[in-house]
N, C-alpha and C positions, 0 to 999 in steps of 0.2 A: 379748400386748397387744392388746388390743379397744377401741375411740377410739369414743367417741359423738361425734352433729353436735355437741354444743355442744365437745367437744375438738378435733374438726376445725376449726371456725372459730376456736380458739385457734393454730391452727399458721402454721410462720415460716416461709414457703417461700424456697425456693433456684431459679430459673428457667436450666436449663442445656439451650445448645443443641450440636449435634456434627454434622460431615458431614466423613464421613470422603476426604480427595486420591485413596485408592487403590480405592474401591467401584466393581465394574464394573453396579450396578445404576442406572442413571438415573432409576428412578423413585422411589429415595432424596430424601427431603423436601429441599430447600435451604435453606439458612439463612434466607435471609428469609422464605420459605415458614413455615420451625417457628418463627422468631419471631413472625411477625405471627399464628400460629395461638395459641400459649402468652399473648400480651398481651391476645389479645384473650379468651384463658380465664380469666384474671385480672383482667381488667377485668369480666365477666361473671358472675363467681361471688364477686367480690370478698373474692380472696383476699391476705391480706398478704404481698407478696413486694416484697424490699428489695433482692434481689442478682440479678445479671443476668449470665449467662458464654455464648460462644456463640464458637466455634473450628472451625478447619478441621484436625485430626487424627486418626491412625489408634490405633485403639483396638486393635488386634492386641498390641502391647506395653507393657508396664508403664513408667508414668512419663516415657510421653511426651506425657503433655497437661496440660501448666503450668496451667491454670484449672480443669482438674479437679481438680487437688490443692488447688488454692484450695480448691475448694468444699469438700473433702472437711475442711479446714481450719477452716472454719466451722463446720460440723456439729459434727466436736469440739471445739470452744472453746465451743457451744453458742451458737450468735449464729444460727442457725437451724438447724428440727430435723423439713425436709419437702424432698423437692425436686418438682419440676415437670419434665417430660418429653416430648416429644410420642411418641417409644415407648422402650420398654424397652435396644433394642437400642444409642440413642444413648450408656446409661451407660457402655459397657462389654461389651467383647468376648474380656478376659483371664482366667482363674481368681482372679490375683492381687487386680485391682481388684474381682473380685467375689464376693470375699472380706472386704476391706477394708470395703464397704457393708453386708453383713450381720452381721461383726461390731460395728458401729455400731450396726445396726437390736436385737443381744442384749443393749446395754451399754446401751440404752434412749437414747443421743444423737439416734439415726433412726428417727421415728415415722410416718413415712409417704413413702411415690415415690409419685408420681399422675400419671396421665396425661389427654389429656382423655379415654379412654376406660374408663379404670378408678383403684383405689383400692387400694394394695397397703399393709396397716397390723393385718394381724395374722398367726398364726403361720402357717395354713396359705397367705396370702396369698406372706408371706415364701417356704416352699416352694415353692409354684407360680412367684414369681419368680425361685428359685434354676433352676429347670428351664427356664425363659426363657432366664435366663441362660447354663447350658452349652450350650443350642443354636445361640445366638449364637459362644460360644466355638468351638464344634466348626465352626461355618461358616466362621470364621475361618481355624482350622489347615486347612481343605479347600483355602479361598480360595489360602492360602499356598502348599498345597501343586500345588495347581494352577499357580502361578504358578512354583514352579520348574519343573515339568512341564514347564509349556510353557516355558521358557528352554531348556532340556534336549532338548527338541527341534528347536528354532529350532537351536541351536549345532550338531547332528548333522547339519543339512543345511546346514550351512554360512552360516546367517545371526547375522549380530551380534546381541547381543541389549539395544541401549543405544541413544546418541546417539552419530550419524554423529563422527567427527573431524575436526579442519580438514583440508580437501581435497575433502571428500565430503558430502553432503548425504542425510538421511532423507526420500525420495520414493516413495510409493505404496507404504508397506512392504518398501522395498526401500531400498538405502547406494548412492548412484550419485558418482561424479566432481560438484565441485561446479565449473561452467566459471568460474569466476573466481578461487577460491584453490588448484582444482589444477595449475596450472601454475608458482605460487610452490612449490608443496610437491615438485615435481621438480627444477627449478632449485637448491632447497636441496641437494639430495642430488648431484646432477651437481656445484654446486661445490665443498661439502667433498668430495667425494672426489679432487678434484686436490689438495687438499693447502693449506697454508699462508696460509690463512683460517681464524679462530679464531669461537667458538661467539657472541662479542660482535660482533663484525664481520659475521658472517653476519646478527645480529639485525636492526643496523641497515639494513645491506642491505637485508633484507625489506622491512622498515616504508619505506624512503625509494622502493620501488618499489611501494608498494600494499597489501602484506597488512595485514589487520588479524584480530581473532581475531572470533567472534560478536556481543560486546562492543562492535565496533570499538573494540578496544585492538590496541597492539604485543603481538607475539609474546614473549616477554623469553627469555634464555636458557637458562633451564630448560624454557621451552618448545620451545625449537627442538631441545636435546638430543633433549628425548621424543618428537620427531613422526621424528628421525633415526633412531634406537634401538629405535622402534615395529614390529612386525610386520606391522603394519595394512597399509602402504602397499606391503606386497607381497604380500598377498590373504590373510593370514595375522592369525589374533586365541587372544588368551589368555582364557580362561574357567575360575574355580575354579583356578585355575593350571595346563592342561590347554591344547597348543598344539593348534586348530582349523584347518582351510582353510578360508576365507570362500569364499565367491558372491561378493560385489563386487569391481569390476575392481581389481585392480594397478595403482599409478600408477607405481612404477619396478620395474625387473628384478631377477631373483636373484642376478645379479652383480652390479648397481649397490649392492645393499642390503650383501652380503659384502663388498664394498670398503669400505663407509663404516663398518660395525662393526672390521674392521681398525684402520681409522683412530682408532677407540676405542681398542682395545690397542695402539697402538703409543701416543697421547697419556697412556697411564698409566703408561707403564712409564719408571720412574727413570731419568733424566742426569745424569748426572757436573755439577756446577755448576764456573763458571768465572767468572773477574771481569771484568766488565766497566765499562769508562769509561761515565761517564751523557752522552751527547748528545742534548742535547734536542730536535732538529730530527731525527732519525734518526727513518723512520718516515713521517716526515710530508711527504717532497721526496722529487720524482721531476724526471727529465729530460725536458723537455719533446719533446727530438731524438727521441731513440730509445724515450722512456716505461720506461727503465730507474728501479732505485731509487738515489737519491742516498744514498751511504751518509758516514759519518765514520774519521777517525784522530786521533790523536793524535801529533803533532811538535814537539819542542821546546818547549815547556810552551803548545801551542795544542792546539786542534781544527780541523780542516780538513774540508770536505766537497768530495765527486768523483763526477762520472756512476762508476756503476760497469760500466757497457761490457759485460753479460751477452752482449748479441747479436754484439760485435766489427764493429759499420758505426758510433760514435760518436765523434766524435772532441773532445765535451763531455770525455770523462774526462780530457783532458790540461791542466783548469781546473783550479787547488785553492782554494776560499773557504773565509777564514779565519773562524771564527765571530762573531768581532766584527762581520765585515763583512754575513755573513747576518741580524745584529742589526739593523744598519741596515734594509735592503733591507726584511726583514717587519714592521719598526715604520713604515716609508714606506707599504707599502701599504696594511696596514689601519687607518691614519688615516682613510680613507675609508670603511671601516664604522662607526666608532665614533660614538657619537650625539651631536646639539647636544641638551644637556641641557635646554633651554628648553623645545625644542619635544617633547623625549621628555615629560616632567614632563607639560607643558599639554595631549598626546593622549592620557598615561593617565587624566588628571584626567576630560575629556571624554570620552573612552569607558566606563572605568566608568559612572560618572554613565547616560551612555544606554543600557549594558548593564542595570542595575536597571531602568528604566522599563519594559524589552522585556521582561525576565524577570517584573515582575510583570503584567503588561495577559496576557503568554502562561498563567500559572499561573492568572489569573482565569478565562481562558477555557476551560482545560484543566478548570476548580472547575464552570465553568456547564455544559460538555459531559457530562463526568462522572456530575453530577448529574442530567443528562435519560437519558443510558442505563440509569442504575440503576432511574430510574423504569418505561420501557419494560422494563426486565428483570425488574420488579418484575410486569409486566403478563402479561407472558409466563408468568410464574410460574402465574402466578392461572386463567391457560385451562388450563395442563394440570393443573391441580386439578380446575377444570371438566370437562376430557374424563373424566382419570381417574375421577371422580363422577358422569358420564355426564348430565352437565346440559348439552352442549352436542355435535353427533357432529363427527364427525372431518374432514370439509368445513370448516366454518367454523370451524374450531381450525384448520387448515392455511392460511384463506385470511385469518381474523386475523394469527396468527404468523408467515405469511410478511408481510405489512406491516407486521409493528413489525420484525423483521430488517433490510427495506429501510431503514426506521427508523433505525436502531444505526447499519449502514454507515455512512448520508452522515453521522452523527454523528462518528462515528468519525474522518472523512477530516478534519472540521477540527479535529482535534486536531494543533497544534504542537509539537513537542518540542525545547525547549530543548537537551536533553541534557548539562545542567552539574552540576556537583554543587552549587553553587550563585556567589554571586557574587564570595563574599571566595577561592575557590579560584583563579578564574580572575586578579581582582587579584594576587591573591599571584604568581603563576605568569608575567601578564607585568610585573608590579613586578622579578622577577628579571630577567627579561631586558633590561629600560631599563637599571638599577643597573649588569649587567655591561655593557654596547653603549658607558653613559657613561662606564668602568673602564679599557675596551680597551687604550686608548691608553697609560694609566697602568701596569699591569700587562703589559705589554710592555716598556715601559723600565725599570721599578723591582723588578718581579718574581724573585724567584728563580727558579732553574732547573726547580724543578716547580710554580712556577706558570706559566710561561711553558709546559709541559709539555702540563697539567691546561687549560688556554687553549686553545691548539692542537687538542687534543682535542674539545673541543666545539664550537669552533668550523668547524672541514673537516675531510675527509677527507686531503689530502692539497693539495701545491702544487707545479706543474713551474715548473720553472726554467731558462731556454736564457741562456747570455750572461751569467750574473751575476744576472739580472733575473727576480722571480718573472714567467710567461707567461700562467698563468693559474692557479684557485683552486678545489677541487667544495667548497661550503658545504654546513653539515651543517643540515637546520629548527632551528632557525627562521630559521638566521641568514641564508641567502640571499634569504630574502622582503626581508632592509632593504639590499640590496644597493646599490640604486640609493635609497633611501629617508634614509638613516640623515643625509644632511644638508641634506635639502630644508627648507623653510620654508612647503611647503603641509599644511594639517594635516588636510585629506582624505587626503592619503597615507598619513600615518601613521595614518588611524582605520582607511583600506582594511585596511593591513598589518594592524592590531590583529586585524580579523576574521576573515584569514585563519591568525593565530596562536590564535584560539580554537578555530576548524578544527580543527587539528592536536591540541586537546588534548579534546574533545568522546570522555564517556565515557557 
């Protein structure tokens, strides 16, 4: 197929741009670089182009680039029958996909790829672009194979070959100790391995002392499993399924890590099941004397609870409360958490309301910021066009582009970060916590047994008791924030608290 100009200026072009996440060549065109060059070869040669695709992926494997198939979708539907390219290589660096294009180009759907520097639209053109093409491919499997090369190497001297884990940070190509979550990530493993702390408990643990994961999220249990169960944190990493010794330090010992996989096989191995009575305060009371656990019986068609005197210097265990009487006792005290519905109602109304104003003046600002960097980036772009094309030397390309960088920074710095998902998430979230605060009181006295349960649970860890009398109470977030809160009639308090329950939930 041979296309004269008057056929050329009948063609439907397609404008697709590609810069691939994984190229270690930087001198790789940028997107806005190949767009503003292709728009303005369109606008200049004026040619009809109606579709416009431009993506950040790796052309190494097949059918991972969703706009590509677009286009490639058009073409055969005949809705256009040209594409636009700033080079060759952005098509496609597979066999498969380029494949795909020439067999289009033989079934006469694809009548021409043009670049701005050339016009590939007949057979031997075709040819010469298949040879294009395998050299791109063949660069590819190199790239690749270089790439496990060096993974393969990195691993044989002992260096990881990924992102650091929690504990440990990626510094100067190097895995070092991170000084702020590796002291959680010891802690963790020093406590399970005493024993009788379970993989939920330990979670919360964590998070009510600080850890959070990169995210600033909670750790959740399956996370904490996997940092227990992990090699890593005894200098040790799996690669292709092949166990390594790492170069980075050890955050626990070879016995501490033996003892805690232990503690794995002995928690999986089958127990005889036996029945037990449900007490619902088991669990949750401790003695305030001797910080023993308050345990239950069953007598005479009651429940009774009793220090249980582990250390023998108590003399609490010679009390027995009967549960009805324990009923009283923890619906007395947490009267005092439970919310005046008025004032909960009128600080969520009020706080939302001034959460939306904050969120949108920050997202405006975050829109104006945004948009001045991209321009600056846009600038940047355009001098190393310039160097590369040697229309300006390398002095004044250094002493430009180090001043739009200064640039970016202080831009950069006022950016605010809400960090919400957005506003009906956070309503929602402390909409729950009013609803239960104003419940408390109600589901305490009226409640069944696992709601009073399920209650207890979220709301503390646990309650000592000396005397009959709870003594004192560790609240579990959010609920110790409305400690002192939950029946004031100032409504600064309550918005203070509201902010600080956003706190807690900011992802």
């Amino acid at each position: 197929m041979n296309l004269t100009d008057h056929d050329q200026k009948n063609n439907k072009y397609v404008m697709y741009c590609r810069k691939s996440t994984d190229e270690s060549n930087k001198q790789v065109q940028s997107l806005a670089t190949q767009w503003r060059m292709l728009t303005d070869f369109v606008k200049d040669n004026d040619l009809d182009c109606s579709y416009f695709f431009q993506e950040a992926k790796s052309a190494m494997d097949e059918n991972n680039r969703p706009d590509f198939n677009k286009m490639v979708e058009l073409i055969t539907e005949g809705k256009v029958d040209s594409i636009l390219v700033s080079h060759l290589d952005r098509l496609s660096r597979n066999r498969v996909e380029i494949g795909r294009l020439i067999q289009l180009y033989q079934k006469g759907k694809l009548r021409e790829i043009r670049t701005p520097y050339r016009r590939y639209n007949t057979s031997y053109d075709i040819f010469s672009m298949d040879f294009e093409f395998m050299v791109s491919a063949q660069y590819s499997d190199r790239l690749s194979m270089r790439v496990k090369e060096g993974n393969q190497s990195k691993v044989l001297k002992g260096e990881f070959p990924g992102v650091a884990k929690i504990g440990y940070l990626n510094r100067d190509r190097k895995i070092v100790p991170d000084p702020l979550t590796a002291p959680f990530i010891k802690y963790a493993f020093e406590i399970f391995s005493q024993g009788g702390v379970s993989l939920r408990i330990l979670s919360e643990t964590l998070y009510d002392r600080g850890l959070r994961t990169r995210n600033g999220k909670k750790l959740h249990v399956s996370g904490v499993e996997r940092v227990l169960k992990a090699p890593f944190y005894v200098g040790k990493f799996y690669f292709n399924g092949v166990l390594y010794k790492g170069s980075h330090t050890p955050l626990v010992s070879e016995e501490l890590f033996c003892k805690v996989q232990e503690m794995f096989k002995d928690r999986s191995k089958p127990r005889p099941s036996f029945h037990f009575e449900t007490f619902p305060y088991r669990g949750y009371l401790k003695c305030e004397v001797c910080g023993c656990a308050i345990t239950a019986t069953r007598k005479k068609d009651h429940n009774y609870y009793f220090c249980t005197n582990r250390r023998n210097r108590c003399d609490q265990h010679k009390t027995y409360m009967r549960e009805e009487y324990i009923d009283v006792v923890i619906n007395k005290f947490f009267e005092h958490i439970s919310f005046d519905k008025e004032m909960a109602d009128k600080s969520l109304e009020i706080y939302v309301s001034k959460l939306q104003s904050e969120v949108s003046v920050a997202e405006d600002n975050e829109k104006k910021i945004k948009n001045q960097v991209s321009l600056l980036t846009e600038k940047k772009e355009i001098l190393v066009d310039l160097l590369l094309n040697k229309n300006i030397d390398k002095k004044l390309y250094e002493s430009r582009a180090s001043k739009i960088d200064t640039e970016i920074k202080e831009l950069e710095r006022g950016l605010i970060r809400k960090n919400i998902e957005n506003v009906e998430s956070v309503r929602n979230y402390v909409g729950t916590i009013k609803n239960t605060g104003i419940s408390i009181k109600e589901m305490l006295e009226c409640g069944d047994t696992e709601v009073r349960k399920d209650l207890l649970s979220s709301l503390c860890w646990n309650l000592s008791i000396r005397d009959g009398e709870i003594a004192s109470v560790q609240y579990k977030m959010p609920w110790k924030l409305f400690e002192n809160v939950s029946k004031s009639r100032e409504i600064d308090k309550w918005l203070f608290i509201g902010e600080q329950v956003r706190t807690a939930i900011l992802v």
